[in-house]
N, C-alpha and C positions, 0 to 999 in steps of 0.2 A: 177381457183383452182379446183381442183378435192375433192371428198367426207374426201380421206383421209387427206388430206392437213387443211382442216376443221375441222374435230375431233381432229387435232394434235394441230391446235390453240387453239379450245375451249379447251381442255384438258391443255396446257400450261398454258392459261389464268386463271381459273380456277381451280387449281388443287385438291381440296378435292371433287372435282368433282365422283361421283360414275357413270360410265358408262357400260352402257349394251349394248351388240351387239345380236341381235336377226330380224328373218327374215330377213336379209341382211342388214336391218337399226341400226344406232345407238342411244341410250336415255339417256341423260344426266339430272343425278338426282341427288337433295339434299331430296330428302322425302326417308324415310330410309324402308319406303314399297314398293319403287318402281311404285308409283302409279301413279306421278303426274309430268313427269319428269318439265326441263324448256326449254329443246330444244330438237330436235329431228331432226334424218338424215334418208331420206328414199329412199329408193332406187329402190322398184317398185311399179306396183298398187295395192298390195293386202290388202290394207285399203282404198282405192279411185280410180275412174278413171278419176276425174278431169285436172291431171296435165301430163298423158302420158309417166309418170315416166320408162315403158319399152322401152324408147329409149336406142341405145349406150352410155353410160356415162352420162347419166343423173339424177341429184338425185335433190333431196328438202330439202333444211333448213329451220324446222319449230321451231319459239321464241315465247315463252310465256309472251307478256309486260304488263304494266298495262291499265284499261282503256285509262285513259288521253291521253298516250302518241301513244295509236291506233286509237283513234281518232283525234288525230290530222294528223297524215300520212293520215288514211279514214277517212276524214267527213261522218259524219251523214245525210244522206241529201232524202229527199221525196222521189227520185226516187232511182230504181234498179238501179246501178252503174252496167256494164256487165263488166269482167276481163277477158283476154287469162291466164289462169289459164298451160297453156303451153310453155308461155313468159319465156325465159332465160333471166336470168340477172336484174331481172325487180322485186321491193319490192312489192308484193301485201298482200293483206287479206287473210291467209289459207282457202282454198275453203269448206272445213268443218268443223273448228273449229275460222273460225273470230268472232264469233260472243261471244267465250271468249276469246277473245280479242290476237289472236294469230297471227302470219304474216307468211310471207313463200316468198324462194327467190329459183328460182331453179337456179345450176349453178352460184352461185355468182361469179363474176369477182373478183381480188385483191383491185380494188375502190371501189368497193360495198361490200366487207366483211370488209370492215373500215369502212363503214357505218354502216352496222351491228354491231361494237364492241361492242357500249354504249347500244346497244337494247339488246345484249346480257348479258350485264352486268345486266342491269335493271331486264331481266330474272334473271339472277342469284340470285341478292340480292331480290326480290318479295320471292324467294323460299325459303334462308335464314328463312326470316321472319319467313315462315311458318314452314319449318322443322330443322331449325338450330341448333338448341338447345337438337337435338334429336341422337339417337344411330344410329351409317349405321349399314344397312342389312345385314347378314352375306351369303355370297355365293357367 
């Protein structure tokens, strides 16, 4: 799947969805400040250099889920877990933001963005929660 093929689901899927395109990535929000989106599409390093994201056609989709159910994908466990944070196609822990509880899949395949739905959705209604009941941003 490519980047836009991805925002064209999430946007389907979701559609009161508020999304921003800015530094080459996209941010998909229900916080009507723009602050906090629940998933995010990036498309080079200039937030990280973890993931190598200036390859040819390479991007990252980042979900914001709840603990439980990032712990269960990442156990908790005594030792450093090490990740290729430059793996295609492969569900790992956002390299800078797992630790609230975020995940990140670069390049997802069509079988692994089906995997992704329900995580996505989980993003989406956590955000609900929080901004749903509130005005979208005007701009």
């Amino acid at each position: 799947m490519t980047a836009d093929d991805v925002t064209r689901e999430i946007l389907a899927a979701f559609p009161a969805t508020d999304h921003v395109v800015a530094s080459g990535g996209a941010f998909f929000f229900n916080d009507p400040s723009r602050h906090f989106p629940f998933a995010t599409l990036v498309v080079n390093d200039e937030y990280d250099l973890h993931s190598d994201l200036n390859r040819d056609g390479v991007y990252r989709l980042n979900i914001g889920v709840g603990k439980a159910t990032f712990q269960a994908l990442f156990p908790p466990t005594a030792e450093r877990v090490e990740h290729d944070f430059t793996a295609l196609d492969r569900l790992l822990p956002h390299p800078n933001y797992g630790s609230m509880y975020w995940l990140c899949v670069l390049n997802p395949s069509e079988a692994t963005f089906e995997r992704l739905r329900p995580l996505l959705a989980e993003a989406w209604a956590l955000s609900l929660e929080r901004y749903g009941d509130r005005e979208p941003a005007e701009g």
